[in-house]
N, C-alpha and C positions, 0 to 999 in steps of 0.2 A: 368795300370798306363798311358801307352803313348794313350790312348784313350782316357783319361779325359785330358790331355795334349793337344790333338787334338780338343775336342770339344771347350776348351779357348782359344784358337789359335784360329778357327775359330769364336767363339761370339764377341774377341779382332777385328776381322777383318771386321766384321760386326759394329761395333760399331763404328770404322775409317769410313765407309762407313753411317754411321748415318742407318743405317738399323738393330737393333738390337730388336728383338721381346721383347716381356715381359717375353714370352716363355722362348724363349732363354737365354735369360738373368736368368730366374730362374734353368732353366738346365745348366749354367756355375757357380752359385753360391753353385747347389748342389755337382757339379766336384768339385769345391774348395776345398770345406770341405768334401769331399772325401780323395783329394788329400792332405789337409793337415795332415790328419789324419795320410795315408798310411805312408808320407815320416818322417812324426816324428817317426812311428812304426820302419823304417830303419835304425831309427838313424839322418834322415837327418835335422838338427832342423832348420838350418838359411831357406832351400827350402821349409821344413814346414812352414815356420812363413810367407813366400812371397808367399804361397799358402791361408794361411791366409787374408794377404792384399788382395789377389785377391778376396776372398769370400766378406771381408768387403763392397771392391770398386764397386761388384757387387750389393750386399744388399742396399747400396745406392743409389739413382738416376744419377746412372755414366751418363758421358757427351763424346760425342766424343772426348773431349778436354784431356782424360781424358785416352785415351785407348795406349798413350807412355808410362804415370807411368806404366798403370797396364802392358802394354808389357814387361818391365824391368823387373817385376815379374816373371814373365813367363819366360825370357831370365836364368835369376838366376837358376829358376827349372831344366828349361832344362839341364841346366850345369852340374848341381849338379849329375842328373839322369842320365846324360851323360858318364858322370863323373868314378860315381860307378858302372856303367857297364861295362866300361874298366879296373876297378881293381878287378873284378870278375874272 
């Protein structure tokens, strides 16, 4: 999980730098909907659903402009997964 985590972080950061491949872009859309998958399966629905957004906003023709929302997403996940590791 914190690898698909990592590689959106990293596309996110590529995408502030206006350097985001097609590639890439399509290898953080498949993590999305990886990831959203996973954290519904834990139970986690709101970080599912902002893993969602992130698949969306990749599927799209995201814009640098574009890569605070979807970091916000990401901020939320992390949390979440954060979260539920220390209540483990």
């Amino acid at each position: 999980m914190y690898s698909r985590i990592e590689t959106i972080r990293s596309a996110i950061e590529s995408l502030k730098r206006d350097q985001l491949t097609e590639d890439f872009r399509t290898k953080a859309t498949r993590e999305a909907h990886s990831l959203a998958g996973s954290l519904g399966t834990f139970g986690l629905q709101t970080a599912s659903d902002a893993a969602a957004e992130i698949e969306r906003a990749f599927q799209s023709s995201i814009k640098r402009d574009d890569a605070l929302g979807v970091g916000k997403y990401l901020a939320q996940i992390k949390q979440a997964v954060d979260g539920r590791r220390t209540d483990s």
